[in-house]
SEKE-455208 format. One record per residue (C-alpha): residue number from 0; chain; x, y, z. Coordinates in steps of 0.2 Angstrom, whole numbers, padded with zeros to 4 digits. Layout:
BEGIN
+-----+----+-------+-------+-------+
:   i : ch :    xx :    yy :    zz :
+-----+----+-------+-------+-------+
: NUM :  A :     X :     Y :     Z :
...
+-----+----+-------+-------+-------+
***
This chain:
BEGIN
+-----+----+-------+-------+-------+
:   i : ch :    xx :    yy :    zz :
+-----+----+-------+-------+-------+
:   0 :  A :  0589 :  0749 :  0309 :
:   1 :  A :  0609 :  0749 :  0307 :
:   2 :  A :  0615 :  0761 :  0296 :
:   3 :  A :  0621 :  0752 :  0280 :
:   4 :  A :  0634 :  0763 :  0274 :
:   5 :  A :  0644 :  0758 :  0290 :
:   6 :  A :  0639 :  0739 :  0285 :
:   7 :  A :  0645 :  0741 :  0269 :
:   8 :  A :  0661 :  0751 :  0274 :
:   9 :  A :  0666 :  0737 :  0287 :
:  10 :  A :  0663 :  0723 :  0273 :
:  11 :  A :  0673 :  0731 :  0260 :
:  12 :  A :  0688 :  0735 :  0274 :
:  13 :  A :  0689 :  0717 :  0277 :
:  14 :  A :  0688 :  0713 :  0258 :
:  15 :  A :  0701 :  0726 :  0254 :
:  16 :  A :  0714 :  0722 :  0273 :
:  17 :  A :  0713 :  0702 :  0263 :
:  18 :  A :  0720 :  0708 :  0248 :
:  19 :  A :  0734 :  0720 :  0259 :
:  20 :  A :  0739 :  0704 :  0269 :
:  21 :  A :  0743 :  0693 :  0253 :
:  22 :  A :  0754 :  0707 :  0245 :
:  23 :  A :  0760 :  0709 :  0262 :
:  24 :  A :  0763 :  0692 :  0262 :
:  25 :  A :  0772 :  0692 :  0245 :
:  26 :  A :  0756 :  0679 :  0238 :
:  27 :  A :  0752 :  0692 :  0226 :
:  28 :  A :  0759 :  0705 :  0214 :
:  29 :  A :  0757 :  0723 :  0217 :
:  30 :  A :  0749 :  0724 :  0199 :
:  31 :  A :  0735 :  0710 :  0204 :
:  32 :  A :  0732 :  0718 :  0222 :
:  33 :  A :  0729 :  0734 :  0214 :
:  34 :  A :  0715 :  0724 :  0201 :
:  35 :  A :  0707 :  0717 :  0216 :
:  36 :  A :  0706 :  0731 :  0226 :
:  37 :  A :  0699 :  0739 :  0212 :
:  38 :  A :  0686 :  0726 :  0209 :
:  39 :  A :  0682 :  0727 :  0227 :
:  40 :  A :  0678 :  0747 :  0225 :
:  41 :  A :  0668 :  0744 :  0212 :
:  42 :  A :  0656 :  0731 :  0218 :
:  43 :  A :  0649 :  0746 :  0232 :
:  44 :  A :  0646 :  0760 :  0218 :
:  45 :  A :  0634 :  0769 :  0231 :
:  46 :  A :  0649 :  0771 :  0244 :
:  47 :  A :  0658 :  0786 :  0248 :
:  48 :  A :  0671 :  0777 :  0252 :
:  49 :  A :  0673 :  0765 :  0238 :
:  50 :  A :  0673 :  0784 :  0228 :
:  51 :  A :  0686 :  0789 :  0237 :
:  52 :  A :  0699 :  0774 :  0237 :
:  53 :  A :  0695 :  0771 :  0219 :
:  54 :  A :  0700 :  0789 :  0214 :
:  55 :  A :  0718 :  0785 :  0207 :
:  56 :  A :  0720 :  0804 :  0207 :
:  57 :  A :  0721 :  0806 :  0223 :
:  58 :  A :  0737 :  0803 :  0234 :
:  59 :  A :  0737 :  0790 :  0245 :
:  60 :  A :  0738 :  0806 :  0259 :
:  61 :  A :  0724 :  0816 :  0250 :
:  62 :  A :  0714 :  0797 :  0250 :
:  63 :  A :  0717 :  0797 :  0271 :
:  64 :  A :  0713 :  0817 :  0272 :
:  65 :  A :  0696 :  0812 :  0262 :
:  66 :  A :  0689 :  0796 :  0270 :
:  67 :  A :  0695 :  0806 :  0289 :
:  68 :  A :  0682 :  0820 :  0285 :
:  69 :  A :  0669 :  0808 :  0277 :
:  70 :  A :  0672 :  0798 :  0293 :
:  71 :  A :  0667 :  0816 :  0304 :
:  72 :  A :  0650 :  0815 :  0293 :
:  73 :  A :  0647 :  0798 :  0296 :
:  74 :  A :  0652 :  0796 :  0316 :
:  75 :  A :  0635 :  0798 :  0324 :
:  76 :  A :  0629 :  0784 :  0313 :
:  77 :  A :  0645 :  0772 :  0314 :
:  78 :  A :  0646 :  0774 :  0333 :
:  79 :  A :  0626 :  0770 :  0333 :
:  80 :  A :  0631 :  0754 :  0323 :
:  81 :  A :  0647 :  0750 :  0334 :
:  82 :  A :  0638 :  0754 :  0351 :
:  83 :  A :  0624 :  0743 :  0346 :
:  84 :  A :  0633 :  0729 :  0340 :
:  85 :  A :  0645 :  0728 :  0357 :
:  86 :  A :  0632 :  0731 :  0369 :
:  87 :  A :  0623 :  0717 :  0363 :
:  88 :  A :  0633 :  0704 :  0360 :
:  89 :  A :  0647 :  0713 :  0377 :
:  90 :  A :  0630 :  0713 :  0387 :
:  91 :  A :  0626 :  0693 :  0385 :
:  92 :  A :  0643 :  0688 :  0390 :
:  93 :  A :  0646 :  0702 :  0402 :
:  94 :  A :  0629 :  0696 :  0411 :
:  95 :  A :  0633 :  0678 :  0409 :
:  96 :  A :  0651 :  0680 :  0416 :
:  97 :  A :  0646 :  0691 :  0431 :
:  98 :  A :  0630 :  0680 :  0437 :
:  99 :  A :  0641 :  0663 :  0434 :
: 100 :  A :  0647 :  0663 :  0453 :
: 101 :  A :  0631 :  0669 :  0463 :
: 102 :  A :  0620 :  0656 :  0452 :
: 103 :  A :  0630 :  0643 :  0458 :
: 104 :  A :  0627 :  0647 :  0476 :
: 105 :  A :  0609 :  0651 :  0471 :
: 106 :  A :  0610 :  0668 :  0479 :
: 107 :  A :  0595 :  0677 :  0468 :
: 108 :  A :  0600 :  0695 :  0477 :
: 109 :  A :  0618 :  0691 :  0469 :
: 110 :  A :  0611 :  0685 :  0452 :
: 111 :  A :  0601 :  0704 :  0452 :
: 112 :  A :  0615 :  0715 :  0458 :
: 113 :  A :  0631 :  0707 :  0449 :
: 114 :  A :  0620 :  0706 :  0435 :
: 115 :  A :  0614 :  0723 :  0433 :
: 116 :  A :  0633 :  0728 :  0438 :
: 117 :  A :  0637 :  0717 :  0424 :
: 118 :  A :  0625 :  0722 :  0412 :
: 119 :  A :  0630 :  0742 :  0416 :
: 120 :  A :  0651 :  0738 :  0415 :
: 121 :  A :  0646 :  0731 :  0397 :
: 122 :  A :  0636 :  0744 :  0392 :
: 123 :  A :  0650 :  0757 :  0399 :
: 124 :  A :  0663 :  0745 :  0388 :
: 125 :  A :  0652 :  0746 :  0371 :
: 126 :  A :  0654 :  0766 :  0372 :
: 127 :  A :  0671 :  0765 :  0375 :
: 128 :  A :  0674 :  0755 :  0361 :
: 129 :  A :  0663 :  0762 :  0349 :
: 130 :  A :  0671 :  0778 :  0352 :
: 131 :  A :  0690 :  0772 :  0351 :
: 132 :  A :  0691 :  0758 :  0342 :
: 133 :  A :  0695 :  0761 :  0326 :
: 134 :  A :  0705 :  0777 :  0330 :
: 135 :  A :  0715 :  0767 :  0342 :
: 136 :  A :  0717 :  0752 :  0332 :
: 137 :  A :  0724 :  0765 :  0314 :
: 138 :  A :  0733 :  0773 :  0330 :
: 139 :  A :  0743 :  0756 :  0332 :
: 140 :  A :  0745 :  0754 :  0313 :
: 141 :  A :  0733 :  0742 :  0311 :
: 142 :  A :  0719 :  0744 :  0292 :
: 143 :  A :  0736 :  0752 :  0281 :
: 144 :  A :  0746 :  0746 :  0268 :
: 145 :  A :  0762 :  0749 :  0275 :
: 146 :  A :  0755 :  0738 :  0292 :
: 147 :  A :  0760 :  0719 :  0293 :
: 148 :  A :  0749 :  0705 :  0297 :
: 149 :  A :  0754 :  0704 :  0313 :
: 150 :  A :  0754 :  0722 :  0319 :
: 151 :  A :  0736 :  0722 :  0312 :
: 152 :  A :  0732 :  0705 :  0323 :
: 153 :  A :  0742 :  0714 :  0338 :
: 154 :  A :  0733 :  0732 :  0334 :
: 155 :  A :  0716 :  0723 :  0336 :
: 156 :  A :  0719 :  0713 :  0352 :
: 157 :  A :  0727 :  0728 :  0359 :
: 158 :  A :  0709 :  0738 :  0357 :
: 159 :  A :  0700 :  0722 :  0364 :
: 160 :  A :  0708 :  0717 :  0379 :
: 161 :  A :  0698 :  0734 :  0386 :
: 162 :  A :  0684 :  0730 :  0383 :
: 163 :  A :  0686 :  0712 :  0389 :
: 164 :  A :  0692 :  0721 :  0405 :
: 165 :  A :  0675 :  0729 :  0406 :
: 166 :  A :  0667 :  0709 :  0403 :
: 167 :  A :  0676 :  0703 :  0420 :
: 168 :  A :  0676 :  0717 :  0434 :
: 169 :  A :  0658 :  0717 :  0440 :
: 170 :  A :  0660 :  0703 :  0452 :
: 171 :  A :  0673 :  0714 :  0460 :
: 172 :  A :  0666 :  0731 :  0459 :
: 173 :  A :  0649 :  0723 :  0469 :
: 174 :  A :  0662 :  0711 :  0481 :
: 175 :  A :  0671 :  0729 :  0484 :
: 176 :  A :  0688 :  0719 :  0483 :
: 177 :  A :  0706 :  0726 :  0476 :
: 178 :  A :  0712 :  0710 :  0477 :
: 179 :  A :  0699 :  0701 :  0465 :
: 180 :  A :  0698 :  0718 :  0453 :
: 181 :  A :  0716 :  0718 :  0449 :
: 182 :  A :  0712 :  0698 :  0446 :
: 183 :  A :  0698 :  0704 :  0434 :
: 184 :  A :  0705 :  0717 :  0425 :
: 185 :  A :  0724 :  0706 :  0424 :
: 186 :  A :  0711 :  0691 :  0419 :
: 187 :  A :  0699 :  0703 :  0408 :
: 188 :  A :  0714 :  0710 :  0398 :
: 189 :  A :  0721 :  0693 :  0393 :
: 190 :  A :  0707 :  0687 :  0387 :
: 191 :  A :  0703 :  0700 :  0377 :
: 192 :  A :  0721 :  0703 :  0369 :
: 193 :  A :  0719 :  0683 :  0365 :
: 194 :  A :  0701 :  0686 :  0359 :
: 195 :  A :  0706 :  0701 :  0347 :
: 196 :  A :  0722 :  0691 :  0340 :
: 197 :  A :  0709 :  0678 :  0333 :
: 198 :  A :  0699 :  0691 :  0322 :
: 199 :  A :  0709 :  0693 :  0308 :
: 200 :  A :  0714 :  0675 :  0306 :
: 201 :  A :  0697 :  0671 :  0305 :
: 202 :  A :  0693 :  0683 :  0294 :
: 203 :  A :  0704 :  0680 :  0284 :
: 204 :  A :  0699 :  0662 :  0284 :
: 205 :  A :  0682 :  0663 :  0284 :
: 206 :  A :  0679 :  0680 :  0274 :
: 207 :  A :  0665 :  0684 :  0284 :
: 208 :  A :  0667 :  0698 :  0296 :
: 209 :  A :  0652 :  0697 :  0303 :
: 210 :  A :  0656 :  0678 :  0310 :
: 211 :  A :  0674 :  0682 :  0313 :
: 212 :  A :  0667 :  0696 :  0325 :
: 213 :  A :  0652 :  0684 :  0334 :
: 214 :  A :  0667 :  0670 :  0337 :
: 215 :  A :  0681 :  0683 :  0345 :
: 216 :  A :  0667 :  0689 :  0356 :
: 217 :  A :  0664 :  0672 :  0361 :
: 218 :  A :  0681 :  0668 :  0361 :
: 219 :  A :  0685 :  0684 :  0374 :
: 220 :  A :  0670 :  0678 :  0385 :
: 221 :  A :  0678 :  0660 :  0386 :
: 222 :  A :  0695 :  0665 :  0388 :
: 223 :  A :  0691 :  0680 :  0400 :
: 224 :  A :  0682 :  0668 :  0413 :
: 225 :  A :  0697 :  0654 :  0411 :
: 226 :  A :  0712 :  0668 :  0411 :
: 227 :  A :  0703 :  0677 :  0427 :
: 228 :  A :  0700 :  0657 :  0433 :
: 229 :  A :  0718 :  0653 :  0432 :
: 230 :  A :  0726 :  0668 :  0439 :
: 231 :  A :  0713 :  0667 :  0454 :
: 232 :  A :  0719 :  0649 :  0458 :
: 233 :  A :  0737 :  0655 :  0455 :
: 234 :  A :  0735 :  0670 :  0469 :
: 235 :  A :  0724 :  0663 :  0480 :
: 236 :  A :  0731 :  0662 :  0498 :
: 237 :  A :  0716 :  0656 :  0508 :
: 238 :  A :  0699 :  0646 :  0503 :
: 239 :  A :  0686 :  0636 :  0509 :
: 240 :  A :  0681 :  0619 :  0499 :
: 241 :  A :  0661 :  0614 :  0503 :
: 242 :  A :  0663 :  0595 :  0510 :
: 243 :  A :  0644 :  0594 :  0516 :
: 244 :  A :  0628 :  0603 :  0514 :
: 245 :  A :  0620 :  0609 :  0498 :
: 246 :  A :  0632 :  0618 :  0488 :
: 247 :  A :  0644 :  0602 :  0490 :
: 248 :  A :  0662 :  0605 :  0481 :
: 249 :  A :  0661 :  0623 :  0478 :
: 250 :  A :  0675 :  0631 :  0484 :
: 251 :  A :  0676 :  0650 :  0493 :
: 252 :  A :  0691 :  0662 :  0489 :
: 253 :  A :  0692 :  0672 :  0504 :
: 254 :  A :  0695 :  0690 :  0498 :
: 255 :  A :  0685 :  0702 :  0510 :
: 256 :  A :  0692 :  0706 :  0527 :
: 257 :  A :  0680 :  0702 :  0536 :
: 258 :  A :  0672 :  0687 :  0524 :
: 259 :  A :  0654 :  0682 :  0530 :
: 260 :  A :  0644 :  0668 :  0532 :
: 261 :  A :  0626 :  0666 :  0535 :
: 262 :  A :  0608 :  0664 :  0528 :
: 263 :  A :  0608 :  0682 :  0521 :
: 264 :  A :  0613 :  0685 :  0504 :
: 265 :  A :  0622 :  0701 :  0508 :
: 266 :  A :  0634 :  0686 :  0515 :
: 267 :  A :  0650 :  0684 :  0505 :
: 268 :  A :  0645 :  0665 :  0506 :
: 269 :  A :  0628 :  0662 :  0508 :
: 270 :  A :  0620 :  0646 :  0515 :
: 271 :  A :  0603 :  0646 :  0510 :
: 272 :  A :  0589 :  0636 :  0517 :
: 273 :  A :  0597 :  0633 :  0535 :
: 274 :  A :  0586 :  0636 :  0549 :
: 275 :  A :  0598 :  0631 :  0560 :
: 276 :  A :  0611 :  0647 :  0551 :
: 277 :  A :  0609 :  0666 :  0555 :
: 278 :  A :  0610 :  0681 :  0544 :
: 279 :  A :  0625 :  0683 :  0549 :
: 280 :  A :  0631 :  0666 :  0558 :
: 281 :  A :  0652 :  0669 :  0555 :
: 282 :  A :  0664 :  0678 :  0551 :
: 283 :  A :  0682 :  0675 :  0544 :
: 284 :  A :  0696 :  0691 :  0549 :
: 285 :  A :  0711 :  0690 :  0540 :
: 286 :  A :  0725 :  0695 :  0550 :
: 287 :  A :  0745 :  0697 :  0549 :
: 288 :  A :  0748 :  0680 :  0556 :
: 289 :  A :  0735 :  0671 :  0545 :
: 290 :  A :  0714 :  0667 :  0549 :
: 291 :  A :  0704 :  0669 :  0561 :
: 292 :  A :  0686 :  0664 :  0562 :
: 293 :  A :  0674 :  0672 :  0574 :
: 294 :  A :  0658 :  0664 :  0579 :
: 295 :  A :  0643 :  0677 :  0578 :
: 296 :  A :  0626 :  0667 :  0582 :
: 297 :  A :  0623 :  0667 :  0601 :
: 298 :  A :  0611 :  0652 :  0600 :
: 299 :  A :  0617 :  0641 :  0588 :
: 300 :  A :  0636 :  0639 :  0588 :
: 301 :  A :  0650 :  0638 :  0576 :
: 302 :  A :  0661 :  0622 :  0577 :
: 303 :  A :  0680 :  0621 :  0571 :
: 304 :  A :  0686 :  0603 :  0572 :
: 305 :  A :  0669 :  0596 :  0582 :
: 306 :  A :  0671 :  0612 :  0594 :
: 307 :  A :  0661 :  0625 :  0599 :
: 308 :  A :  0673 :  0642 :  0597 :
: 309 :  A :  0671 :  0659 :  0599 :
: 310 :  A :  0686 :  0667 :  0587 :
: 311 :  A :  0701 :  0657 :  0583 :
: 312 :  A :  0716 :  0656 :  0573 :
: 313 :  A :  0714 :  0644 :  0559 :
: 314 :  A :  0726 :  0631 :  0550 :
: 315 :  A :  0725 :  0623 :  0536 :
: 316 :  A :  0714 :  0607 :  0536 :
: 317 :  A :  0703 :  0612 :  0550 :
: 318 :  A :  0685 :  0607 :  0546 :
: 319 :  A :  0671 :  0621 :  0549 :
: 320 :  A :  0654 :  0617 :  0552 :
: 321 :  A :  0640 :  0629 :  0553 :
: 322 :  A :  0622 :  0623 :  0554 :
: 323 :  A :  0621 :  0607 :  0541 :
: 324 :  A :  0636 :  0613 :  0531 :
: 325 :  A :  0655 :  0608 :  0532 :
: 326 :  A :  0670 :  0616 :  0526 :
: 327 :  A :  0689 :  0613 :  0524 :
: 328 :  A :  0699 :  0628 :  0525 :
: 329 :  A :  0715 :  0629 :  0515 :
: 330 :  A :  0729 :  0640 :  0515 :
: 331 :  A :  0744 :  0642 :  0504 :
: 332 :  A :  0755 :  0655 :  0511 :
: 333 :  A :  0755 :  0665 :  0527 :
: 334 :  A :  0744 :  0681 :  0520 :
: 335 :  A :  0742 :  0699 :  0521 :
: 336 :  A :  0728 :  0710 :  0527 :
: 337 :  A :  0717 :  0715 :  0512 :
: 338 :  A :  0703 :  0726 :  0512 :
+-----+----+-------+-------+-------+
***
């Protein structure tokens, strides 16, 4: 069972950071803020906290030095509650987010691996967060009166965007590819900083911190997958478009050197259910000049533009075909050699 004190504490922050933002805001007088906050202290009579803040003897300093050392009694618990709470909800997007790309190429052994990767990364990012957070986030200024608005809003995404990083990078960390990390963890970030921006407004809307938290997790999954989406598409120097076969229309960024093709799932793109395809059918190199595709089955052969080849240089447009599967390759710009 989660610990309630910490339920209670995080409800009557958000209660209490509402009633800061509208005197912030100049909405309310300093006289009214101080009622309501008193109000709000009042209604959790059983919280240390609430005895603390509501203690008008104490300075503000004393208050801080107070609720810090009441904090050190209460961590094993509160980091229980915010472990819990990230891993669960970090865990069903990070899974959903690394599957995505191997389910559309029904690869099962990539479903498992970039899953389990997915679901370890999450994890890894729940701990990390429960740890920091909030010393992180009072670090930037956010949860004080003297903070604005907006350097709360900023203090938040600020803490979220890592562990949105932690959402994104298993496809890379099982690819094994600099190129697509530094794509994650760019694309991870953003989504997360966008992500943690929407908490406060939310809550502040909704007054319900609970809901505010479900919808910036979803809102860092959606925005993590489009942002590392977008700057994929942006970077991207060569690819391969499926124009025939089963996995018609999915397109293949080449970021292994070499990338594989064939009938094993270890392949970088896999081409299931092809008798006429090898584990191991081809291979794409990427070179100074550009691509190169090498042929690797000595029975059945790989064709570039209707020909049989062994290695050649490819150009854009040029039409691969390996067993009952066809590809266009594309490229944008002359590339470099990435490992």
């Amino acid at each position: 069972m989660l610990p309630n004190r910490y339920m209670q504490m995080q409800e009557m922050d958000n209660r209490r950071m509402d009633v800061i933002t509208r005197l912030n805001n100049g909405q309310i007088m300093e006289m009214e803020a101080e009622t309501q906050l008193q109000q709000i202290y009042a209604d959790y009579p059983n919280s240390p906290y609430a005895k603390i803040l509501s203690d008008l003897s104490m300075t503000p300093d004393q208050q801080m030095q107070a609720i810090g050392e009441r904090l050190q009694v209460d961590m094993l618990p509160n980091f229980v509650h915010r472990f819990v709470w990230y891993a669960v909800v970090g865990v069903m997007f990070g899974f959903l987010l690394s599957i995505a790309e191997p389910m559309m190429s029904r690869n099962r052994r990539g479903v498992v691996l970039n899953g389990a990767v997915g679901i370890g990364l999450s994890l890894v990012g729940a701990a990390l967060v429960g740890l920091f957070i909030n010393k992180v986030y009072h670090l930037l200024g956010g949860g004080t009166l003297e903070t604005s608005f907006i350097r709360q809003m900023i203090a938040r995404a600020v803490v979220w965007s890592v562990f949105g990083i932690f959402l994104t990078v298993a496809p890379a960390v099982v690819m094994k590819s600099s190129k697509k990390l530094v794509i994650a963890i760019i694309g991870g970030a953003l989504g997360g900083f966008l992500g943690g921006l929407l908490f406060d407004p939310i809550d502040l809307l909704l007054n319900s911190a609970a809901l505010s938290r479900l919808i910036a997790f979803v809102a860092i999954g959606c925005l993590a997958g489009m942002s590392t989406g977008l700057i994929e598409s942006a970077v991207k120097t060569g690819w391969l478009k499926v124009t025939g076969g089963v996995i018609t229309g999915k397109q293949f960024i080449i970021y292994r050197n070499p990338t594989f093709l064939g009938s094993s799932p270890a392949c970088e793109i896999y081409l299931f259910k092809d008798p006429q395809v090898s584990d191991h059918h081809a291979a794409i190199h990427q070179t100074r000049d550009g691509y190169e595709i090498e042929d690797l089955n000595e029975e059945s052969s790989t064709f570039v533009n209707g020909d049989p080849i062994e290695r050649i240089k490819l150009r854009a447009g040029d039409e691969i075909q390996i067993g009952s599967s066809t590809f266009c390759f594309q490229e944008r710009k002359q590339s470099v050699v990435m490992k």
